[in-house]
C-alpha positions, 0 to 999 in steps of 0.5 A, a space after each residue: 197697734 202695741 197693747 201695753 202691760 201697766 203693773 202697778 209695783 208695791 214697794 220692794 216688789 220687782 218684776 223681770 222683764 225680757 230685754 228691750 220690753 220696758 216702756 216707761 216706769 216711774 222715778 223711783 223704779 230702778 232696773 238691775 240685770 239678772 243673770 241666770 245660766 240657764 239652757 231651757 231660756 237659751 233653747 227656747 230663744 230667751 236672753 240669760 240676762 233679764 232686767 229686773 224692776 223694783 220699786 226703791 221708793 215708798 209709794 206705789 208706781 207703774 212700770 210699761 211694758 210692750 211685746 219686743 215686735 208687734 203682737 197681742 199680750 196674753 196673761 196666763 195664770 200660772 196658778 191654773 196649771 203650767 203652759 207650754 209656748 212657742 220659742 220666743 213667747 216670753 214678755 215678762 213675769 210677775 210673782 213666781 214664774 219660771 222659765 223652763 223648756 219642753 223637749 219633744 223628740 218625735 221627728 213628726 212633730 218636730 218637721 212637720 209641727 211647726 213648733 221645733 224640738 225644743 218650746 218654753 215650760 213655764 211654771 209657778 204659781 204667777 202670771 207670765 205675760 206672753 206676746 203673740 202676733 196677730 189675733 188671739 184666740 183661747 179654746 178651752 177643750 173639754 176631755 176627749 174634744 179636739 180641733 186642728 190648727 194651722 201649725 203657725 197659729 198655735 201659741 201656748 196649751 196648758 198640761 191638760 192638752 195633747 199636742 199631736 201632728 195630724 195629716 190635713 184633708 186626707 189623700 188630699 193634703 198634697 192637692 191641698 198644700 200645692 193649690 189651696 194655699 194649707 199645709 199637708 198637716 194640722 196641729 191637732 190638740 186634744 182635751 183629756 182630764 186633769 191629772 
């Protein structure tokens, strides 16, 4: 099952698309490319070329929009707060949204996270869409609340969150890793108050 992103574009109003995303779109919706040389898109596995989609009629029309393999659609309103995603999370961005990258040079979290040294910042004041395989679950974690999650299940935490790497089941995590099938270490992410 593919989910869709139907955006309703305004006259004169574009949205930038990840290549190979556009599903279909009305007549008068024409798509330009946009390049931008940019090292946090490079890093965190985004083209420096995007398609951008603008309405050159004079009515309303939708454009389509799927995630590039199969995977769940996730809006974020950026509005909240910025949110920090795993490399290649990107689908498309509507209104103010930049495409950053977030550097963490913690050898811990970086071999045993899962996540790699370098992820995407996205910020601004309007909605990415992310893809996400499998089924998505959001937690909102109040401050000092935390939970453990499995290193290739986290997708995207907003500013509010500490993403730490803990070790999993104790002295048993080698037991735990060779012969039930989890890893020696969880992600760990912990709610702390708003700055």
């Amino acid at each position: 099952e593919m989910q869709i992103v139907n955006i309703l574009l305004d006259p004169r109003v574009r949205v930038e698309v990840s290549p190979g995303a556009m599903m279909h779109h009305g007549p008068s919706i024409y798509a330009a490319p946009a390049c931008t040389i940019s090292c946090g898109r490079f890093w965190t596995g985004e083209s420096n070329l995007q398609v951008t989609f603008e309405n050159h009629g004079h009515d309303p029309e939708i454009i389509g929009l799927t995630p590039i393999y199969p995977a769940k659609v996730v809006p974020l309103h950026l509005a909240d707060g910025n949110m920090t995603c795993r490399k290649n999370s990107y689908m498309c961005g509507v209104g103010d949204v930049s495409i950053g990258f977030d550097c963490d040079c913690n050898p811990r979290t970086n071999c045993v996270g899962g996540l790699g040294m370098v992820r995407q910042k996205l910020t601004g004041k309007g909605i990415a869409f992310i893809q996400a395989g499998g089924t998505v679950l959001e937690k909102t974690l109040g401050e000092g609340e935390s939970i453990y999650i499995d290193q290739m299940s986290l997708v995207a935490w907003s500013s509010s969150i500490k993403v730490n790497v803990s070790p999993y089941a104790g002295v048993f995590g080698c037991f735990t890793q060779c012969c039930g099938g989890e890893s020696c270490y969880m992600m760990k992410q912990i709610g702390r108050a708003h700055v």
